[in-house]
N, C-alpha and C positions, 0 to 999 in steps of 0.2 A: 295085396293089390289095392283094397280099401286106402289103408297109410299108404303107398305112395299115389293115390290119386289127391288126399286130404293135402300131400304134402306139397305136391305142384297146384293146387287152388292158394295156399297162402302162400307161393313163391308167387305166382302171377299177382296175386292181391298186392304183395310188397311191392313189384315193380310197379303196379300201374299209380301205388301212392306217390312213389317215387321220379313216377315221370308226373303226376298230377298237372295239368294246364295252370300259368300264371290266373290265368280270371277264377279259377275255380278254390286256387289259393286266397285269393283278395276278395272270392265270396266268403269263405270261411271264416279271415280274420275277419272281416265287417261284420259279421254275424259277433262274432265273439266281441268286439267291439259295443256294437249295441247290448250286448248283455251283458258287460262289464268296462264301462267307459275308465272308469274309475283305476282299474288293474292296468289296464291296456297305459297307460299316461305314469304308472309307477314303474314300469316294465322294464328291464334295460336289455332286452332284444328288440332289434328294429323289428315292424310289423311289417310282412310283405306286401299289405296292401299298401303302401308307402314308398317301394323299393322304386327308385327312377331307371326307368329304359331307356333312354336314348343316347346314341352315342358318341363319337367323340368331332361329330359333323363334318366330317373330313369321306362322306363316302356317298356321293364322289368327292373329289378332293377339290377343293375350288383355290384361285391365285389369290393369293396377300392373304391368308386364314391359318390358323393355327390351329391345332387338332389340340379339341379340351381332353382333358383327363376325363375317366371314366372307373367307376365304381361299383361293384356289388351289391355293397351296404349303404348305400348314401355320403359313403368319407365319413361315415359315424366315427371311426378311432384317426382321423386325421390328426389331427392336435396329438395324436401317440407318439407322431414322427419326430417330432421334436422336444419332445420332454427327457431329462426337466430344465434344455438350455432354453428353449423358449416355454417359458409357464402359459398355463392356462386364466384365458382372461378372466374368470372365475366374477366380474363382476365390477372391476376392478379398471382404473383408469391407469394402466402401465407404462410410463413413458417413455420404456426400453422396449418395446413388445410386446408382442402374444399370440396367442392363437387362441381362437372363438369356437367353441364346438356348436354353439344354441343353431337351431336353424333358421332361414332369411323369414317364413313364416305367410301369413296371408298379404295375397296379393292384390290389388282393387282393379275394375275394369278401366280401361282407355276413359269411358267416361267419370270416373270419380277419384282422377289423376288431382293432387291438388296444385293448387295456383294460390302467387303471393303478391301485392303491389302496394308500397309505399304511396299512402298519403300525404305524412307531412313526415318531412321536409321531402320537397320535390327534389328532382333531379336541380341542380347548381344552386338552390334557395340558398340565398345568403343569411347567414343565422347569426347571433351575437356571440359571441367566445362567453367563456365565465358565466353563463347564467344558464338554470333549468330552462331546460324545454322537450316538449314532449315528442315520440316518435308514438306515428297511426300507422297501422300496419292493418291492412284488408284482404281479407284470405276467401278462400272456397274451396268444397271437399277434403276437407279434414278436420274431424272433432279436434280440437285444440281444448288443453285444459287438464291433460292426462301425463304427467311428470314424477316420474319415479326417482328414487335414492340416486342421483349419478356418483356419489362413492361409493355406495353398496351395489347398483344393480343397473351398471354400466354395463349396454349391449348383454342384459343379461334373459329377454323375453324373446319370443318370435314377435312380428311384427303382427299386429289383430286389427280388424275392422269394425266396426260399428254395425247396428244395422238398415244403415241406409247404404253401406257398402264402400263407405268415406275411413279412411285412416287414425286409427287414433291415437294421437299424439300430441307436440306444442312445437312450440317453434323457437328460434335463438334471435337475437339481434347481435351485427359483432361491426365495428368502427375502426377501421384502420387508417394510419395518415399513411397517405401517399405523397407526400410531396408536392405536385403540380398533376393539373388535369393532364398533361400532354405526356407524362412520366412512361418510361416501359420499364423500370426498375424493377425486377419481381418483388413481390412481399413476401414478408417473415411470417407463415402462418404461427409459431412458437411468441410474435408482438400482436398487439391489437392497444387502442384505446379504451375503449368499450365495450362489454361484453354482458350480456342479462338471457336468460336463459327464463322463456316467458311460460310462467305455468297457468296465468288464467285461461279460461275458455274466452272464444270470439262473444262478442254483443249478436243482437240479432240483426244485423246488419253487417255481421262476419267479420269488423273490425275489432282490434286489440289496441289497446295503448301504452306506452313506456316511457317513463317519465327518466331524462338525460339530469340527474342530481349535479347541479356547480356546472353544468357543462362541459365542455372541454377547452384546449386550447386552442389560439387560431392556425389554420390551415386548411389544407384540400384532406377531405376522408373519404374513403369509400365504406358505404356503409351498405352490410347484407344482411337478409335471412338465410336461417338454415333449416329446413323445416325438416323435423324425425318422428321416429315413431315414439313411443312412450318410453323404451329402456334408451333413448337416446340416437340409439342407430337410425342414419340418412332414410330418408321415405322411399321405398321400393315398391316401381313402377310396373306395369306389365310387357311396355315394348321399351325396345332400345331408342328409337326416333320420338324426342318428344318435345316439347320446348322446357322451357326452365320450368323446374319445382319453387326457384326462387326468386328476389329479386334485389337488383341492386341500384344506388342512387351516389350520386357526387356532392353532395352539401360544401358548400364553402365557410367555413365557423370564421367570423372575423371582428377584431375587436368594434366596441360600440360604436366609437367617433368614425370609424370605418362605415362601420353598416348606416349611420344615421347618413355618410358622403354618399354611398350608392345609392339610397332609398330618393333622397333629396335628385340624384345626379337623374336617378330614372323618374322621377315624377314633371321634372324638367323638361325631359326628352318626351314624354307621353304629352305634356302641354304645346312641346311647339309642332308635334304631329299633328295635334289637331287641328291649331288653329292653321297651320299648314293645310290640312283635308277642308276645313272651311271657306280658306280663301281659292282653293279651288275649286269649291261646290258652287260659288257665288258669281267666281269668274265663268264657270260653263253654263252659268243662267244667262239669257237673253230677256230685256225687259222692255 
């Protein structure tokens, strides 16, 4: 009687390990966590405290939505499903493919969302073809300055934060000619004129500078930022509704005897303004 009393106390013991509460699971790995961050980070079982719950958003079902995929494990063996026709991006700038197993990583609040705005050259500023000249780029929340291997260690980190809660990363500048202002031609993301991948940090006035060597040729460019995290991967936001991460400008690069005609044609037009505002400041005097 003793043995099967013993022997129904560790059958209920096994069952109730085995129904255990998710929280009481995610206290235990956090515990083990703290007392060995180290193991926990070389592991290659996922930690339950980690395991994502929610589901495929479709419950209830809502019109024009798509029910996401939904997973046990986090899609930790995703990248399985496809090997070895699609490789693993392993680090690696594939320009057949891949698949990415790292995770998207820390996220920043609404407020330490970053923002990007060209200084110079402004939007239309007519610029001289052929000769250096410098692009300013003025940013906020996000450490800029932090630029890893992009042949070795492409999208190859989670995305980290600082600790003001700002993103750390750098940003790209990239010049495409389009043609004409009024153009709807899509562009060839695979072309660009210009392309500088900016690894300094911001000045203390959150500005960057990038100096355009020989410049380029004449024409209409659009010219953007891309701002990312450190292994390269786009900066990840917390909500869907946001305004731009980035920013874009229309410069017009046009040869010299050009730029000296416009500079001349608008300083022209700024002189008969005035004296145009003048003779009518003089004519509404009564004396």
């Amino acid at each position: 009687m003793v043995s099967t009393y013993l022997s129904t106390l560790v059958t209920i013991a096994l069952a109730l390990s085995a129904t255990a509460a998710p929280a009481r699971r995610a206290a235990a790995a956090a515990a083990a966590t703290a007392a060995n961050p180290q193991a926990l980070q070389s592991s290659l079982t996922v930690d339950p405290s980690v395991i994502q719950t929610t589901d495929d958003g479709q419950n209830p079902p809502v019109d024009g939505q798509s029910a996401a995929d939904t997973s046990k494990n986090n899609f930790a063996n995703f990248c399985a499903l496809g090997l070895p026709a699609t490789p693993l991006t392993n680090g690696l700038q594939i320009t057949t493919g891949s698949c990415n197993p790292i995770p998207i990583g820390n996220i920043p609040s609404t407020d330490s969302m970053p923002s990007s705005k060209f200084q110079s050259p402004k939007n239309l500023d007519v610029i001289a073809s052929g000769q250096t000249f410098t692009i300013t780029l003025a940013t906020k929340n996000i450490q800029l300055g932090t630029f890893t291997n992009a042949q070795k260690t492409y999208f190859a980190n989670p995305q980290k934060l600082n600790a003001q809660g700002a993103i750390i990363g750098h940003t790209h500048i990239v010049m495409e000619s389009i043609g004409s202002l009024t153009t709807t031609t899509l562009t060839d993301p695979k072309t660009f004129f210009f392309f500088k991948g900016v690894n300094d940090a911001q000045d203390a006035q959150g500005n960057v500078n990038v100096d355009v060597t020989g410049g380029v040729t004449p024409g209409v460019y659009r010219m953007c930022t891309i701002v990312s995290s450190a292994t390269h991967q786009p900066a990840i936001v917390p909500v869907a509704q946001h305004g731009s991460l980035d920013d874009c400008v229309y410069p017009l690069l046009q040869r010299v005897r050009t730029v000296a005609f416009h500079k001349a044609a608008s300083n022209r037009a700024l002189r008969t303004r005035e004296r145009a505002g003048s003779k009518l400041m003089f004519d509404s005097v009564s004396f």
